[in-house]
C-alpha positions as CSV (number, residue, x, y, z in Angstrom):
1,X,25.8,9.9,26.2
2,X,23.1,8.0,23.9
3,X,21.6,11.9,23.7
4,X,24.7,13.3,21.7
5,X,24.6,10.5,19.2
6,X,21.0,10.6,18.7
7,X,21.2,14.6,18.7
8,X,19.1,15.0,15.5
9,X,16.8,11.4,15.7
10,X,13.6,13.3,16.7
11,X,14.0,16.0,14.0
12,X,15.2,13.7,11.5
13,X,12.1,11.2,11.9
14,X,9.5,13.9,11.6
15,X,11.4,15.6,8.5
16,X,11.1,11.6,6.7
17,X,7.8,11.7,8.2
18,X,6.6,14.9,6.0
19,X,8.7,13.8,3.3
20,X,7.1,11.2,2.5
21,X,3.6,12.5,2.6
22,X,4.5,15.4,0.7
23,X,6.1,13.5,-1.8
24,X,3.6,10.4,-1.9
25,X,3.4,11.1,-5.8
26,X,7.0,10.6,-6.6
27,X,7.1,7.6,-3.6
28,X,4.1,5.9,-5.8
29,X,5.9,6.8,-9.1
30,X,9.0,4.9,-7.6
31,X,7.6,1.7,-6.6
32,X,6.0,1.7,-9.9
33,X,8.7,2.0,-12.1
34,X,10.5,-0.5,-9.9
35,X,7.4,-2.6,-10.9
36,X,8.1,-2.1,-14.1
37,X,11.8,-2.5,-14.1
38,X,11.3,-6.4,-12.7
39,X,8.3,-7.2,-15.2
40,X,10.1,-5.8,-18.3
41,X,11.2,-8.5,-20.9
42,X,15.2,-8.7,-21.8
43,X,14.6,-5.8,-24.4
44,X,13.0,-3.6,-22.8
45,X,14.6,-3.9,-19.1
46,X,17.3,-1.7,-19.7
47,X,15.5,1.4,-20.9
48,X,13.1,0.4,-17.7
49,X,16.2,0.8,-15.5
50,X,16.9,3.9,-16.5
51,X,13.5,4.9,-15.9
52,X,13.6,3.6,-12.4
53,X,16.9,5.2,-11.8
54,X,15.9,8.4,-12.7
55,X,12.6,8.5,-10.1
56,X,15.3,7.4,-7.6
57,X,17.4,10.8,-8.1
58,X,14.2,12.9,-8.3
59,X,14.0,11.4,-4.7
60,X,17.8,11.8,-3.4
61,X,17.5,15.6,-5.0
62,X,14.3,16.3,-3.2
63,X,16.1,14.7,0.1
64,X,19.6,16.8,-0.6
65,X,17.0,20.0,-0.9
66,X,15.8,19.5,2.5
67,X,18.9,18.8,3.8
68,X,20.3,21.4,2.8
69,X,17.5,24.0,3.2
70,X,17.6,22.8,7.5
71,X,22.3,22.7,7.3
72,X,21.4,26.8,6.1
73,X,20.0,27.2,8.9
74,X,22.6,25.8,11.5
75,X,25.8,26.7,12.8
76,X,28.1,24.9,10.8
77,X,29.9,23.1,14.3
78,X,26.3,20.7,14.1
79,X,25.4,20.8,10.2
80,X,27.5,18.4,9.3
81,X,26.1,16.1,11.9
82,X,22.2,17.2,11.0
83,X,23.3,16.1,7.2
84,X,24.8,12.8,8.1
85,X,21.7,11.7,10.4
86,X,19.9,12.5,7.4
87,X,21.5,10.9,5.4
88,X,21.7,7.3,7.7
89,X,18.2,7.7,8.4
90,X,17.1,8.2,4.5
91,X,19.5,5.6,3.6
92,X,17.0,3.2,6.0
93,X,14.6,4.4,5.4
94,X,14.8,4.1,1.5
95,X,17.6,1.5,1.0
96,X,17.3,1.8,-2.9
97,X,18.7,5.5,-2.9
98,X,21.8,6.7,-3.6
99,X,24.1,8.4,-1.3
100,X,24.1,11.9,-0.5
């Protein structure tokens, strides 16, 4: 019964897959504000936060777009279980995201 629960593995791997080379830009831009965030001095770190923060929900929107672009194409008995392998797989992928 290992198929049901990994139903959506194989997808769900090649969609991070192309994810992440399409959106290498915004993956770089991450890591470097993150960079940024841990090297800023007391003044400055918050405003760095909140730059890091925001590369981080250019990311989860891009990853909700996706998802939700593939869910309009299902019948809804199985979307919801496309969106949350999606989600647990992004979530390990990228640990820093937010939920969605």
């Amino acid at each position: 019964m290992s198929f049901r629960r990994d139903r959506f593995g194989d997808l769900v791997r090649r969609q991070l897959e192309l994810f992440v080379e399409d959106e290498q830009e915004l993956l770089h831009e991450a890591e470097a504000a993150e960079h940024a965030y841990d090297a800023a001095e007391r003044d400055a770190a918050e405003e760095a936060y909140g730059d890091y923060q925001l590369v981080l929900e250019s990311i989860a929107d891009r990853l909700e777009e996706l998802r939700d672009t593939y869910v309009s194409t299902l019948d809804a008995d199985v979307a919801g279980a496309y969106a949350q392998a999606l989600s647990r797989a992004a979530r390990k992928r990228f640990p820093t995201l937010r939920e969605f």
